[in-house]
N, C-alpha and C positions, 0 to 999 in steps of 0.2 A: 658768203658766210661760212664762217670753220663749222660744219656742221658737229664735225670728231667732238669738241669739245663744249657739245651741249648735252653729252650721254655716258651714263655710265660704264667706268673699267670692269670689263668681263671678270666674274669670281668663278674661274671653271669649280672649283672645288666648291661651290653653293653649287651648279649647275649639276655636280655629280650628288651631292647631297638628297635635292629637291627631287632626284630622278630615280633616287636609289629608294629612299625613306618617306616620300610623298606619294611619286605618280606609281610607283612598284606596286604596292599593294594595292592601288584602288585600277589598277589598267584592267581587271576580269569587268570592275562595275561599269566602268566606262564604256566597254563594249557591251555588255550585257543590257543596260537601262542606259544608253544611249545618253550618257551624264556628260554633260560640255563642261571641263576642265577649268574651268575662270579663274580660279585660284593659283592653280599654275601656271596658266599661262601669264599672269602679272608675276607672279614670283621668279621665274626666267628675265623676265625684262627688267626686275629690280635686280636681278642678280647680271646684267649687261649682256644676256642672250642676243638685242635687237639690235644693237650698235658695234658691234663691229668692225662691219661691214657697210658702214658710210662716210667714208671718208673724204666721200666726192669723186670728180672723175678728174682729178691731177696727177693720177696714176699710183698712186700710195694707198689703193684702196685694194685690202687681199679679203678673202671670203675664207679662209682655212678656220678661220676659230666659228665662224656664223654655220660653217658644214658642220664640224665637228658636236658643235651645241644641239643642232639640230638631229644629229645622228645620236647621241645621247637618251635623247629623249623620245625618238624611234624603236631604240632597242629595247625600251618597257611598253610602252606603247604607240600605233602610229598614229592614232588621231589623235594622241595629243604633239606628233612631231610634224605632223601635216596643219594644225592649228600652228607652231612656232614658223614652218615655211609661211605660211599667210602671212603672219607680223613680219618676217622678214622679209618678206615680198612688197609689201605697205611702204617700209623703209626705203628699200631697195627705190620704190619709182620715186618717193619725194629727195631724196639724195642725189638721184641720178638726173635730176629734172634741175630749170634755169629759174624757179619757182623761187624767189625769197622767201613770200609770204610763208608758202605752205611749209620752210625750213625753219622757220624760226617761230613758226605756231602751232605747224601739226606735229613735226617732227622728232620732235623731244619729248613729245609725248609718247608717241609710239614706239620710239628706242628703249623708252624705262616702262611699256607695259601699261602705262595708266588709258592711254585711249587703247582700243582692240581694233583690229580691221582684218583685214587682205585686199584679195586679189579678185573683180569679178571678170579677169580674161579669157576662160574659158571659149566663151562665142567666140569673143572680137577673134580673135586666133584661130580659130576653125574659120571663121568668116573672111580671114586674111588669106587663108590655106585652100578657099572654094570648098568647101566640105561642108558649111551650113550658111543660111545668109545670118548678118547684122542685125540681132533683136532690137537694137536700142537705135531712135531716130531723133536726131535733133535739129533746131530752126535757129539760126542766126537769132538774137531780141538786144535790145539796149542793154548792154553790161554783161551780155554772156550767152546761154545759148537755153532753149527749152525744150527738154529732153521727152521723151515718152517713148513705154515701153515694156517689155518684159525679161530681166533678167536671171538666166537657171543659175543656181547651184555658186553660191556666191557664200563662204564660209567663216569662221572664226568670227562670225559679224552677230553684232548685239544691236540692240535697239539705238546704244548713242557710238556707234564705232562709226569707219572709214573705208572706203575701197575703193581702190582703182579701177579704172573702166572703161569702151572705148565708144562713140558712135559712131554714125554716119548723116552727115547734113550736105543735100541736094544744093547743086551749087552751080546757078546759072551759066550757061554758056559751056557746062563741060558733063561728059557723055557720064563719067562714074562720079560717084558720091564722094567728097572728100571726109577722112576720118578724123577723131579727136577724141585725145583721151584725157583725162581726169581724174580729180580723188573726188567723190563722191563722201557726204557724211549722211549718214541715215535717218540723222533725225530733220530731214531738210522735207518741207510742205511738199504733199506728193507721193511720196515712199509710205510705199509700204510691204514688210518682211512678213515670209512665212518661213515657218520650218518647215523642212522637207528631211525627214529620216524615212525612206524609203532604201536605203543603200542594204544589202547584206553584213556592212561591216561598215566603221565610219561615222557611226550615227551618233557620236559622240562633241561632231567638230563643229556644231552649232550652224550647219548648212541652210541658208537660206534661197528661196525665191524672190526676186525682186521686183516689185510692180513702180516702177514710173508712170505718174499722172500729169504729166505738162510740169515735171518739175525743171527748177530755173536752178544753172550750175552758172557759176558766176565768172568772169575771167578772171581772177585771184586763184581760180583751183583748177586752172590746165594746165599740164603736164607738157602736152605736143599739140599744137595747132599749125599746119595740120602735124600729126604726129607721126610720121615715116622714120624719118630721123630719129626721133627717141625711142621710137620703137626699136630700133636697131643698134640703140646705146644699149640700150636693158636686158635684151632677149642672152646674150649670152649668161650674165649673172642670174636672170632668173630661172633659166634652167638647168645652170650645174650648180645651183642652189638647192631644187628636186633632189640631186646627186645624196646630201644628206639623210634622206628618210630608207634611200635603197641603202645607204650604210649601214643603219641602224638596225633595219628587218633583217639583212644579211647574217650581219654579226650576231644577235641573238638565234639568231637559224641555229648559224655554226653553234655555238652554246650549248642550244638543244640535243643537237646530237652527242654530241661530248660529255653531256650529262648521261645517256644512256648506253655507254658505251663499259661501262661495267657490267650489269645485267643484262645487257643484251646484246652485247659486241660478238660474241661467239657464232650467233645469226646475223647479224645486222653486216658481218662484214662479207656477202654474200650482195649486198645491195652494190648497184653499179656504179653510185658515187660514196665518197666517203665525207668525215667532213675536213679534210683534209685538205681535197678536189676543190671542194667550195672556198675553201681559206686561201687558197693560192690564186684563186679568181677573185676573190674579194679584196686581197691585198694589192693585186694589179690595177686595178680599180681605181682604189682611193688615191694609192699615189699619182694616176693621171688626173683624176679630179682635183684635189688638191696642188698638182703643179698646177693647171690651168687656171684654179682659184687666186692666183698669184696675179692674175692678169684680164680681169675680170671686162674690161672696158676695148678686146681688143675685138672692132668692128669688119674683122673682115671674114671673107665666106670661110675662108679654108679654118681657123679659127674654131668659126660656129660650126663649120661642118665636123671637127672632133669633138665639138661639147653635144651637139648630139648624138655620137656614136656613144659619146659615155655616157650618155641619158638614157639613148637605149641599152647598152647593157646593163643598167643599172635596173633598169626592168625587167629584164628576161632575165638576171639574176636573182634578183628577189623572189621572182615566183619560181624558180629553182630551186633555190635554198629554202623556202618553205613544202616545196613537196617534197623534196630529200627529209627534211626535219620531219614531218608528218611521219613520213614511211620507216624512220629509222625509229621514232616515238611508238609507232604503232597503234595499239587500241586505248594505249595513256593518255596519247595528245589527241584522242577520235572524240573521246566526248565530252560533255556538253561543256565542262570546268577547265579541256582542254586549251594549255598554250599553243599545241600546235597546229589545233585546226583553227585557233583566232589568226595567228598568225599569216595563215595559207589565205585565208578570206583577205586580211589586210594587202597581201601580198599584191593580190593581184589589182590591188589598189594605185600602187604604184605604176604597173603597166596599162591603167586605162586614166589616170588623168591623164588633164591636160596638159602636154600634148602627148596624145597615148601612144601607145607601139607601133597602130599604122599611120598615127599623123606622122612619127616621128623618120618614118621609115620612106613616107614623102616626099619629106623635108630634106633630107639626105639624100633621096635621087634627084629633086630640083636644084637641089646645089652638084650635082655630075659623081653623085655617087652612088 
């Protein structure tokens, strides 16, 4: 199936619009009363934020415009650019997957915004990594498989949205549990959401907990069975995907400071970085992220092992550029209305999801680095 041409042509200049004149002014409330974005986040998707970047995997599929959109809407606010990575994450597995069904019923929904979802990989990927086990357990049944469970921190998800996700079902005659993943839709008998805003920052992205009750995922909505393979189609698009929100926080960093560099340059240029320092690191960044974005489906280690060096710097940059921004801001951005203390909270948002600084730094010495 041409997925391309069931989604709408990207309107970057609506996507600048919606970012500058919508999310700009309301990002203090967002953070503040913990407000989930719903409005924008459809208005990016009618504006072709989610489509991109689905091309398929025939090699004509580049992630530059799906980074760039998403770093956009990072640099006003992150939870609502951590809400645009979910929907592009949603995309990302049903495009990338041999799934018809799910192409040509869920898919087109989700590229224009009208369904909401993401991603609930968080576990499955610690779980993959030995770092936590496999919350969610499934049983072979007629027609597909019956899941039970408890899933954390599973986001952008509304009461009738979508998300990916993986389990594990015990499998005769062999010592470990084979895995499978899946798009999941919420309103399916069984599920049931909570919100969870417990975060310092974040509490904006409609973050749920997930209870599975012997609910039944059909085989029309599996992704990989078992799923190794497509695990290893996905995983480099979905984390120099990530790559987008470190742009966004970066780049408004640098801002920050450059805005106070007339009243307070005469001191601030006393401080050990400038934002100069940061721009030159920033800038070195995005163009390897964006080469790589060029080639999104290439499955080999050495490959993956630079998308996540640039995932991790993209992390330890961000919370960089937000404590430089802080210090060069001073007592402006300390309290409570301050940009630069939301920022530094967001900041270090990016260096603990999934997969955080020390998964990432793992993952990089099991690959020989």
């Amino acid at each position: 199936m041409n997925v391309a041409a069931a989604v709408t042509a990207l309107n970057f200049d609506e996507i600048e619009r919606i970012s500058g004149e919508e999310l700009a002014p309301i990002a203090r409330q967002i953070d503040a009363e913990r407000t989930y974005p719903e409005d924008i986040i459809r208005a990016y998707g009618a504006a072709g934020a989610y489509g991109t970047h689905i091309g398929g995997v025939d090699g004509n599929t580049d992630l530059t415009d799906a980074i760039t959109s998403m770093a956009r809407a990072s640099e006003e606010c992150l939870s609502t650019g951590f809400c645009v990575w979910c929907q592009d994450t949603l995309a990302w597995y049903i495009a990338s997957s041999d799934n018809d069904f799910l192409k040509s019923e869920v898919l087109p929904k989700v590229a224009k915004g009208q369904a909401l979802g993401g991603t609930g990989m968080s576990n499955p990927l610690k779980a993959i990594g030995e770092i936590e086990p496999m919350r969610l357990k499934g049983e072979r049944v007629d027609g597909g498989y019956k899941v039970k469970g408890l899933l954390p921190w599973v986001s952008n998800l509304v009461d009738d949205g979508y998300f990916g996700t993986m389990f594990h079902v015990e499998v005769d005659g062999q010592d470990t549990p084979k895995r499978v993943m899946a798009i999941i839709h919420a309103e399916w008998e069984g599920i049931r959401l909570k919100l969870d805003h417990e975060f310092v920052a974040m509490g904006g992205t409609a973050t749920c907990n997930v209870q599975f009750r012997d609910v039944f995922v059909p085989d029309a909505y599996l992704l990989g069975d078992p799923a190794g393979a497509f695990v290893q189609r996905i995983r480099p698009g979905f984390t120099l995907l990530q790559c987008g929100m470190a742009a966004g926080i970066v780049k408004n960093c640098i801002d920050l400071m450059k805005q106070v560099q007339a009243p307070l340059g005469h001191v601030n240029k006393y401080l050990e970085k400038q934002p100069e320092d940061i721009e030159a690191e920033y800038d070195a960044l995005v163009a390897d992220v964006l080469e790589m974005a060029k080639t999104p489906y290439d499955t080999s280690d050495a490959f993956f092992k630079r998308v996540l060096q640039a995932r991790l710097a993209g992390g330890e940059l961000s919370v960089q550029a937000a404590h430089w921004a802080q210090l060069h801001c001073g007592a402006r951005g300390y309290v409570t209305q301050g940009v630069a203390q939301r920022r530094l909270r967001e900041a270090y948002f990016v260096a603990i999801v999934t997969p955080a600084t020390k998964h990432l730094r793992k993952m990089i010495a099991d690959l020989g680095g």
